[in-house]
C-alpha positions as CSV (number, residue, x, y, z in Angstrom):
1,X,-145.2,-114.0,-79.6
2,X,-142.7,-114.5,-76.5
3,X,-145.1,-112.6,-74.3
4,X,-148.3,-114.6,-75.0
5,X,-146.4,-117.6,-74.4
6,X,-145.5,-116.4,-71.2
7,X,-149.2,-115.4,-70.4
8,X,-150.4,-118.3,-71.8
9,X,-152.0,-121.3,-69.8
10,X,-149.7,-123.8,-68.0
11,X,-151.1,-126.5,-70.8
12,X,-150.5,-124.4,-73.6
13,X,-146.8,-123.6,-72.5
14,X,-146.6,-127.5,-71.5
15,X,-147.7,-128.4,-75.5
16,X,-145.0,-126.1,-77.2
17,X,-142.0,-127.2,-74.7
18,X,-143.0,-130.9,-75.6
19,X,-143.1,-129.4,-79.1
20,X,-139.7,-128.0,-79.2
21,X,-138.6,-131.3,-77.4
22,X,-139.8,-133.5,-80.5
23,X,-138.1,-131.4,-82.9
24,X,-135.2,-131.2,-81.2
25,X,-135.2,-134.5,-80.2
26,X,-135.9,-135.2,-84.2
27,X,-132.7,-133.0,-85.4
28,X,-130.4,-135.1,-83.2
29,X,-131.6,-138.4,-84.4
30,X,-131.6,-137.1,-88.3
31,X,-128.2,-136.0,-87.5
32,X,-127.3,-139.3,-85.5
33,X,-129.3,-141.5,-88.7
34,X,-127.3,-139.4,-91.1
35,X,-123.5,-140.0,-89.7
36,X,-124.0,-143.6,-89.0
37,X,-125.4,-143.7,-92.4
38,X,-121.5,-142.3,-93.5
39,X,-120.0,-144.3,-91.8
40,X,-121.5,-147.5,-92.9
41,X,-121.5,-146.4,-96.6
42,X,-117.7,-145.6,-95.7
43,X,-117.3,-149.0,-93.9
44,X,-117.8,-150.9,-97.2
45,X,-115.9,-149.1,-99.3
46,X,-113.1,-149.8,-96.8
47,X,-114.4,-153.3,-97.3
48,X,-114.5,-153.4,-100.9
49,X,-110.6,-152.0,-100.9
50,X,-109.5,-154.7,-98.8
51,X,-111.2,-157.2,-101.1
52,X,-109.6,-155.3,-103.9
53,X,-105.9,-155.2,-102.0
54,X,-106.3,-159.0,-101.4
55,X,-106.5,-159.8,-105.1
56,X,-103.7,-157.8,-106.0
57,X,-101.7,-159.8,-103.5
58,X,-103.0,-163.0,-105.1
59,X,-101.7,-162.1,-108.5
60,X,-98.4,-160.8,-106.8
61,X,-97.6,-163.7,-105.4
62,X,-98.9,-165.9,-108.4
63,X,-96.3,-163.8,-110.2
64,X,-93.6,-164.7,-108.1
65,X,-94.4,-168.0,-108.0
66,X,-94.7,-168.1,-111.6
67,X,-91.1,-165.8,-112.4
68,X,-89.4,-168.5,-110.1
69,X,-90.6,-171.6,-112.2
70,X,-89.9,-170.4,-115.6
71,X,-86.2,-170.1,-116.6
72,X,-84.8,-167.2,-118.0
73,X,-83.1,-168.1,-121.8
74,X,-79.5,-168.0,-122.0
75,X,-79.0,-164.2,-123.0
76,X,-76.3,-166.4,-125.6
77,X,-77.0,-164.9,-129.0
78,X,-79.8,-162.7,-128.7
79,X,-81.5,-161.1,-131.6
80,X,-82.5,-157.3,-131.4
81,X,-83.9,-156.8,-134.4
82,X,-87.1,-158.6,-135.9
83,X,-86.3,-159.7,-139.6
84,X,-88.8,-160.5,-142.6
85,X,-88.6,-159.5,-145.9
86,X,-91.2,-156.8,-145.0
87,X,-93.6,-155.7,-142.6
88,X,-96.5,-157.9,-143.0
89,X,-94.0,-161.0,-142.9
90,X,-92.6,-160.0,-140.0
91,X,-96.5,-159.2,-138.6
92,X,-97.5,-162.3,-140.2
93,X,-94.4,-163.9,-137.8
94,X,-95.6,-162.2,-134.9
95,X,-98.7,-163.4,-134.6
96,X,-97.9,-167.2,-135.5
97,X,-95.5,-166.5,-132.4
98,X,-98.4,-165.1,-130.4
99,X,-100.9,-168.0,-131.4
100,X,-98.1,-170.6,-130.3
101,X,-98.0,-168.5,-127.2
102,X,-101.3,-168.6,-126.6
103,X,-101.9,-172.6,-126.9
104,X,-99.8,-173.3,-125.1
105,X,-100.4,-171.5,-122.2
106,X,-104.3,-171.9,-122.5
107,X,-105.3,-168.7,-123.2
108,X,-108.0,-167.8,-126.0
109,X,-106.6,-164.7,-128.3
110,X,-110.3,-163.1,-129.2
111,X,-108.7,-160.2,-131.6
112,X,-105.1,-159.0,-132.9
113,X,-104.0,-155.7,-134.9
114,X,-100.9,-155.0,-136.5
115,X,-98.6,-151.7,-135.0
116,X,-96.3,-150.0,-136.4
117,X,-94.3,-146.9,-134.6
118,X,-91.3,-144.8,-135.8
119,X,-88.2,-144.7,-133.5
120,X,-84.9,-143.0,-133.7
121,X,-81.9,-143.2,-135.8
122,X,-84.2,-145.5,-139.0
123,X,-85.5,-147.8,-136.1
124,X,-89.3,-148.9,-136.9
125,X,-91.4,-150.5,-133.6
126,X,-93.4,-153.5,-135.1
127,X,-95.8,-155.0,-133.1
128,X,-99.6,-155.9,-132.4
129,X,-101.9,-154.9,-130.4
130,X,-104.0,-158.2,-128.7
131,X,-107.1,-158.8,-126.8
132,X,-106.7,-162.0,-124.7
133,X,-108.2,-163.9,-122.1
134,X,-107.9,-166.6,-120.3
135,X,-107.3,-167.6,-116.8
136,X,-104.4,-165.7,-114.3
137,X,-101.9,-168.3,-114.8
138,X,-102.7,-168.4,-119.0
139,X,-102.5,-164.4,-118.9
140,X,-99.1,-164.6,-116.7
141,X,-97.7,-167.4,-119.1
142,X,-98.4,-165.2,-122.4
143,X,-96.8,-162.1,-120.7
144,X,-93.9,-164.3,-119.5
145,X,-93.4,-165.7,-122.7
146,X,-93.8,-162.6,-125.2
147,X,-90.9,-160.8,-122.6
148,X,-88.7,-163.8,-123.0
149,X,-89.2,-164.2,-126.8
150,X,-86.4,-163.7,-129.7
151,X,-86.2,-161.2,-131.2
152,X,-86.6,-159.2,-127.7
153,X,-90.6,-157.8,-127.9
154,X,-91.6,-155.2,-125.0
155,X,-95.2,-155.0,-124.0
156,X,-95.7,-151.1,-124.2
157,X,-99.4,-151.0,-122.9
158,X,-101.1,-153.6,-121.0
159,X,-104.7,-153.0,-120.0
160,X,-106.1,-155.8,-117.3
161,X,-110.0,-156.3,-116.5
162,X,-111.1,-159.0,-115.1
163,X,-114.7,-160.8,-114.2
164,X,-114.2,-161.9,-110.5
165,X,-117.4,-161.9,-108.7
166,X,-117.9,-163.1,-105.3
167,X,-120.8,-165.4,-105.6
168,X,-123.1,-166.9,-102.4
169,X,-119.8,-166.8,-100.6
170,X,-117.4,-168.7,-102.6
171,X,-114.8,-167.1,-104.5
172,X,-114.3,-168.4,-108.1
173,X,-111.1,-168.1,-109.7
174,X,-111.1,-165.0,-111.8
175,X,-110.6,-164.9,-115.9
176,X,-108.8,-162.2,-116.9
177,X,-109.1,-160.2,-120.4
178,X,-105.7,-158.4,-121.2
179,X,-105.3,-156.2,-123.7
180,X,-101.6,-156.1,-125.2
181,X,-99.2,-154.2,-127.1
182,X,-96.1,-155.5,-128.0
183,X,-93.4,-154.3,-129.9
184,X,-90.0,-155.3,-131.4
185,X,-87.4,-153.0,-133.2
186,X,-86.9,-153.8,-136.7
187,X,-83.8,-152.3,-138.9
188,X,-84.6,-150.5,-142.6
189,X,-87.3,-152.7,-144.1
190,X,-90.2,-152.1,-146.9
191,X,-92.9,-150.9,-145.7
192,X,-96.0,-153.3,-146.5
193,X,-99.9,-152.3,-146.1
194,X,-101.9,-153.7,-143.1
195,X,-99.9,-151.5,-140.4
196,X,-101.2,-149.0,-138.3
197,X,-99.9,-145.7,-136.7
């Protein structure tokens, strides 16, 4: 093959080096198209972190904003335990609590569950498990409020979403749906039906 190209006519050897040409030149600018291709697609999704980091650092701060407004109660008298003459009065407590909670701060409570989990040494963990929504502040204010309760409540689990999307430019304040569980130790109590493991 090498030898008839090298007998071959000045035009024929002149149409395959202009051939190899085009294909070579066609391999770099694949491989050229390719990497700028990766790097664009990398580009936004440097992009879309920094969009991302910037609303962490907006609840952050909204946080911090909120922690320094809203007193902590005197730690005068605190209750440990959550009392009721049994479980579903104590879950039936919780979630008048929760409601209250809720209202006030402008947040919509879409579903609740009750929770119960064995501790140590006799100690049951009453709680509920929440879906809420509501705006960042309304989400903050529950949080803030269920931590600062008595009886002391914990939230165990906390799952966040949120629908933010950056419309034609403007940024719309995001609503949040948060998905809670809270506990509170109670001592020896009946047990009552309507709890879950």
């Amino acid at each position: 093959m090498m030898l008839k190209l090298v007998n071959a006519q000045p035009r024929v050897q002149r149409a395959v080096a202009l051939s190899l040409l085009v294909v070579c030149a066609a391999i770099v600018l694949c491989t050229i198209g390719a990497g700028l291709s990766s790097l664009g697609q990398s580009f936004s999704e440097i992009e879309e972190k920094r969009r991302l980091l910037g609303r962490l650092e907006a609840i952050k701060s909204a946080a911090a904003v909120f922690l320094k407004a809203t007193p902590m109660p005197a730690s005068d008298g605190n209750q440990l335990f959550l009392h009721g003459e049994n479980e579903a009065v104590i879950s039936a407590g919780l979630q008048g609590q929760l409601q209250e909670q809720a209202a006030s701060a402008g947040a919509q409570i879409n579903s609740v569950s009750n929770v119960r989990k064995d501790g140590e040494n006799g100690v049951a963990l009453l709680g509920l498990r929440a879906n809420l929504s509501g705006s960042l502040e309304a989400v903050h204010a529950v949080v803030a409020a269920i931590e600062a309760s008595q009886p002391r409540l914990f939230i165990k689990e906390m799952d966040l979403q949120s629908n933010y999307q950056e419309a034609y430019g403007l940024d719309t304040p995001p609503e949040l749906s948060a998905t809670i569980l809270m506990l509170g130790a109670t001592e020896s109590i009946e047990r009552a039906g309507g709890a879950t493991q």
